[in-house]
N, C-alpha and C positions, 0 to 999 in steps of 0.2 A: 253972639255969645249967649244972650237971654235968649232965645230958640232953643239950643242949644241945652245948658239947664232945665229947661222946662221940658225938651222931653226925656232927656236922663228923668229927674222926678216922676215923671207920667211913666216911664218903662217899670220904674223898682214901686210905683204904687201899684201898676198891673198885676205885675210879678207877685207881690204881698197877696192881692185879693185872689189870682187865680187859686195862689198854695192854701189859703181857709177855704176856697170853692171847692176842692178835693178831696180836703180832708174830711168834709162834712159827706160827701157823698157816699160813706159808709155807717153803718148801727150795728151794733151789737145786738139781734136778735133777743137774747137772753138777760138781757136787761133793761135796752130800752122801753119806754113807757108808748103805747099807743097813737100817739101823737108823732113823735119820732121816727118810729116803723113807717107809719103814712107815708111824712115829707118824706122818706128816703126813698123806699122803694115803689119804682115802673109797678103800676097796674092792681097797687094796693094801696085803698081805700080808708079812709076810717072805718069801718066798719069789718072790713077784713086785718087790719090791723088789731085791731079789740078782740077779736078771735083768736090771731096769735099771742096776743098776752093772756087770754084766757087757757086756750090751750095750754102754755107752759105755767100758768099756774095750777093747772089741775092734773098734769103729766109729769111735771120737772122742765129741764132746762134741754133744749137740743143739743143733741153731740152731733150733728151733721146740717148744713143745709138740706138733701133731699128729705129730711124729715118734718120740713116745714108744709110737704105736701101731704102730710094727714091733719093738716088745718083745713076744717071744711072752708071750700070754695076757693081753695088757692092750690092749683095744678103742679104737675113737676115743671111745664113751659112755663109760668110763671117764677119759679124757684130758680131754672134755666137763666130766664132772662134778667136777671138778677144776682147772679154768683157772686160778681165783683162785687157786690155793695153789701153783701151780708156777713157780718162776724159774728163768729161767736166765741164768746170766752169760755176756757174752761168749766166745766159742771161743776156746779159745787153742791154735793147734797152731802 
């Protein structure tokens, strides 16, 4: 019966940590801060992330992912391989 319990518990702690492990695998593009952009997104670096904060504070805010590829040094294949993790919220200017 304690086997038992024990992996009921172990099943609903997985379950908990996979559903934060998910959720985190998306950013808001238009908000998040540099640091954030990095961790999230395949093949974007600090340093390309500072770019895209920079960008949309000298541009405004993306209305589309394919507009992340007029951030220098970041392609539309990388914008590609990244669709699912990118959001973006509403423009607000």
């Amino acid at each position: 019966m304690i086997r038992i319990n024990t992996l009921i518990k172990s099943l609903f702690l997985s379950l908990a940590l996979c559903a934060s492990a998910f959720a985190a695998d998306r950013v808001d593009v238009n908000h998040a801060d540099a640091a954030a952009i990095a961790e999230t997104l395949n093949g974007i670096g600090m340093t390309k992330a500072e770019a895209i904060v920079a960008w949309r504070e000298a541009n405004g805010q993306f209305k589309s992912a394919d507009q992340l590829a007029e951030v220098k040094g970041i392609g539309l294949k990388t914008v590609e391989k990244n669709r699912d993790r990118i959001l973006l919220a509403p423009p607000t200017e």
